[in-house]
N, C-alpha and C positions, 0 to 999 in steps of 0.2 A: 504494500500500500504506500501512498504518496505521506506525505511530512502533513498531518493535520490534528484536529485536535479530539478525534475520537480512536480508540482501540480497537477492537476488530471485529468483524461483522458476526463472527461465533459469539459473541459477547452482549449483540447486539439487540436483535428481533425477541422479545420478551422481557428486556431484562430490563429486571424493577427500578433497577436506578436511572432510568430517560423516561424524562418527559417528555410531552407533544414535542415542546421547541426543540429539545435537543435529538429528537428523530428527525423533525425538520433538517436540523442543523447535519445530523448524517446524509441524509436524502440530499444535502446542498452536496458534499463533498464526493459522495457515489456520482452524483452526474460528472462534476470536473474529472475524476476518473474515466467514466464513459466517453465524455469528450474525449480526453488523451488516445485512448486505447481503438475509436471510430477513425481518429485524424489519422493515426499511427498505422494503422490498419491490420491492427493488432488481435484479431478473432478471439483467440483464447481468452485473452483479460477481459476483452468487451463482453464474450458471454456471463464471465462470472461476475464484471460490475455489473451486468443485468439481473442478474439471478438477486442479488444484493438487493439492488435497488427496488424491486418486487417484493422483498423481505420486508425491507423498512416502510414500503409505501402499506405495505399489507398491515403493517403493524399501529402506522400512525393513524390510519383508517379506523383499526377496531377500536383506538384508545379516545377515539374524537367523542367528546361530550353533549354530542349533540346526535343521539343515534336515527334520528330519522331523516339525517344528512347524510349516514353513512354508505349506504349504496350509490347516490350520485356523485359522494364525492369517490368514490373508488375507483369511478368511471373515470371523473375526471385526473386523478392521479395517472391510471394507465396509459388515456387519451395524453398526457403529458410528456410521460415514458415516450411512447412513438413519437410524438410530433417534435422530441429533442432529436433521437434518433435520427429522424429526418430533416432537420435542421443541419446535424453536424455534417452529417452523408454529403449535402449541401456544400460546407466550410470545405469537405475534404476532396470537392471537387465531380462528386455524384451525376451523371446526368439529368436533367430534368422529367427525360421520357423513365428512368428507372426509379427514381424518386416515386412519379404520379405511377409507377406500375406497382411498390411498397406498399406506398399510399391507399391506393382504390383495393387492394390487399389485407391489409388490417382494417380496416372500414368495414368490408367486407362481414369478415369476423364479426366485428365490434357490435354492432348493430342488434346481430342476434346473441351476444354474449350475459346468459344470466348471472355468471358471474366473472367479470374483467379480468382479476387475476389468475384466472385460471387460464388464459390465451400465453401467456409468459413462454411455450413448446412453437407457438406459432408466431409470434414475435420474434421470437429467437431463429425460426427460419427469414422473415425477412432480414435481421440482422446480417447474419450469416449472405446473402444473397448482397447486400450492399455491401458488406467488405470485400466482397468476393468483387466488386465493382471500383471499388478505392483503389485496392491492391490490381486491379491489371490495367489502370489508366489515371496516375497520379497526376490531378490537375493543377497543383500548387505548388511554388517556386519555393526553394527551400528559407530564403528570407522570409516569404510570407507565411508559408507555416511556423516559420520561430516566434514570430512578430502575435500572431491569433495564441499560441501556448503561452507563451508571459501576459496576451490580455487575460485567458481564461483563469491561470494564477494570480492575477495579479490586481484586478477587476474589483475589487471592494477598498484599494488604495489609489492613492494619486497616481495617473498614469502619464508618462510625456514620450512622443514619441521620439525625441531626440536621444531618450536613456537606452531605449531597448536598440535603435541604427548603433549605438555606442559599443551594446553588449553584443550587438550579430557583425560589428565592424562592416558597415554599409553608411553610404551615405544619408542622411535623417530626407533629404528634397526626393532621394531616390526610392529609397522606401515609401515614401509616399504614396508616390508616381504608380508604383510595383502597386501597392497595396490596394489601389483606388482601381488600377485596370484590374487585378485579378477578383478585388472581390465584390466589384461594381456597386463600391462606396466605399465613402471615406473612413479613414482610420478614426477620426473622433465623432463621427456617428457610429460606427460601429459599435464603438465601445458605450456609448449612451444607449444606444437601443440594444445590449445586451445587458446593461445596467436596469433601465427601463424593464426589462423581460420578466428578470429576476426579481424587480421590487413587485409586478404583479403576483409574481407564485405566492411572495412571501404573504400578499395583501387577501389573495384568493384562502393560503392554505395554514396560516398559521394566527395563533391568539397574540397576537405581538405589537407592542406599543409603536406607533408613527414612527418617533428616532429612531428606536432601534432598527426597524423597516429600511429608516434610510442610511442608516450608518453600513446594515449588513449588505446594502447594495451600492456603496461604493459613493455616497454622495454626502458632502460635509456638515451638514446640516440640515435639521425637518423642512426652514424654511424654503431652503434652495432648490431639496427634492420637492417639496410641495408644487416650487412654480416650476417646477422642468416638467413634472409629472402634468400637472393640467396641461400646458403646451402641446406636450407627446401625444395626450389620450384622451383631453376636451375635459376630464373630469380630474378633481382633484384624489389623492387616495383614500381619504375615508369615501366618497361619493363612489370609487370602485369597488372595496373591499364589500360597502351595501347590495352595489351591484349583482357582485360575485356570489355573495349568498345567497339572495335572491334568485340567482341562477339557478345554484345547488337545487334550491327546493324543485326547482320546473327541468333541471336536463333532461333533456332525452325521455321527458313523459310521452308516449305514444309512442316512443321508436322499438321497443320490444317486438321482436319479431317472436313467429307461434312458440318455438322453445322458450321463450322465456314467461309467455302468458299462459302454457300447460303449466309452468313451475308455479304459477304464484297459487 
């Protein structure tokens, strides 16, 4: 495992000592993992951050205080799982026609899934199918792949792109230039709308005060996230986190397909 600040996933999924947030707080550092191991195109690790990740989201799901949330939020956990998945596939270069072939794949599934976590065997083949995509057509310059691994790590602190052209020894105008054609945007949107991303999940999936929302997403203060955040998304984050629950209660009513309305 990477340098963070939890012990090990055998230690993990049940044990009395983690609260909601600090399953959250695993869930946060299994993805950055996932990320690594999707960019890297690295199969083995990726399946077992998966496997992981399915643990902790399973776990944070059953422990949620609010049990007649807990079936949509499940969905929405899984539906989370893939649609990173397929974000990174993306970062590492993915086609777009194999991407929407994943896609329309786990959809698929998902729809008529009575229970989400249970697709984790079929997931794990699309997985498997986009590395298998990464690995024999590597669309990213080895700059710009260093440059996305120090944001992924590095994303909850001040970031300059002048630090990291230093530590890949490339020029900072160059990188730039690199970073903006390969990944058709800029280096400091980038990193805001992965900042952005991430203060949603926190706002969607965890009991957690404003600051610390913003702090754990990379931005110096409530204030500052406050106005990026409306900016970004027309709403401020308490106006989303409302949102978001609100959601919870209505996802995916009607979209149960027959197996799932024989089960109820």
């Amino acid at each position: 495992m990477t340098d963070n600040n939890y012990t090990h996933m055998d230690s993990c999924p049940g044990g009395p000592s983690l609260d909601q947030t600090q399953l959250l707080q695993v869930r946060f550092y299994l993805s950055k993992e996932l990320e690594t191991s999707i960019c890297r195109g690295d199969l083995e690790n990726a399946l077992k951050n998966l496997g992981e990740l399915f643990a902790v989201a399973q776990e944070y799901v059953q422990r949620y205080d609010e049990p007649e949330l807990r079936p949509n939020l499940a969905r929405l956990h899984v539906a989370g799982i893939m649609w990173h998945i397929l974000r990174n596939a993306n970062t590492a270069g993915v086609s777009t026609e194999d991407r929407i072939t994943a896609g329309d794949a786990f959809e698929s599934m998902f729809v008529r899934a009575s229970d989400p976590f249970a697709l984790l065997p079929d997931i794990s083949r699309q997985l498997r199918f986009l590395i298998g995509k990464i690995n024999s057509s590597k669309g990213l310059s080895y700059h710009v792949q260093r440059t996305l691994q120090y944001i992924w790590d590095n994303y909850r602190n001040p970031i300059c792109l002048q630090d990291i052209a230093a530590e890949i020894n490339v020029n900072p105008s160059y990188l730039s230039f690199l970073f903006h054609k390969e990944m058709k945007i800029s280096f400091s949107a980038y990193v805001l709308e992965l900042r952005i991303e991430w203060a949603k999940r926190l706002l969607a999936e965890a009991n957690m005060p404003l600051l610390n929302v913003a702090l754990e997403s990379g931005f110096k203060n409530q204030q500052y996230f406050t106005r990026i955040f409306r900016l970004e998304t027309g709403m401020t984050p308490r106006e989303f986190r409302q949102a978001a629950r609100a959601a919870a209660m209505t996802a995916y009513d009607g979209s149960a397909g027959p197996a799932d309305k024989d089960a109820m």
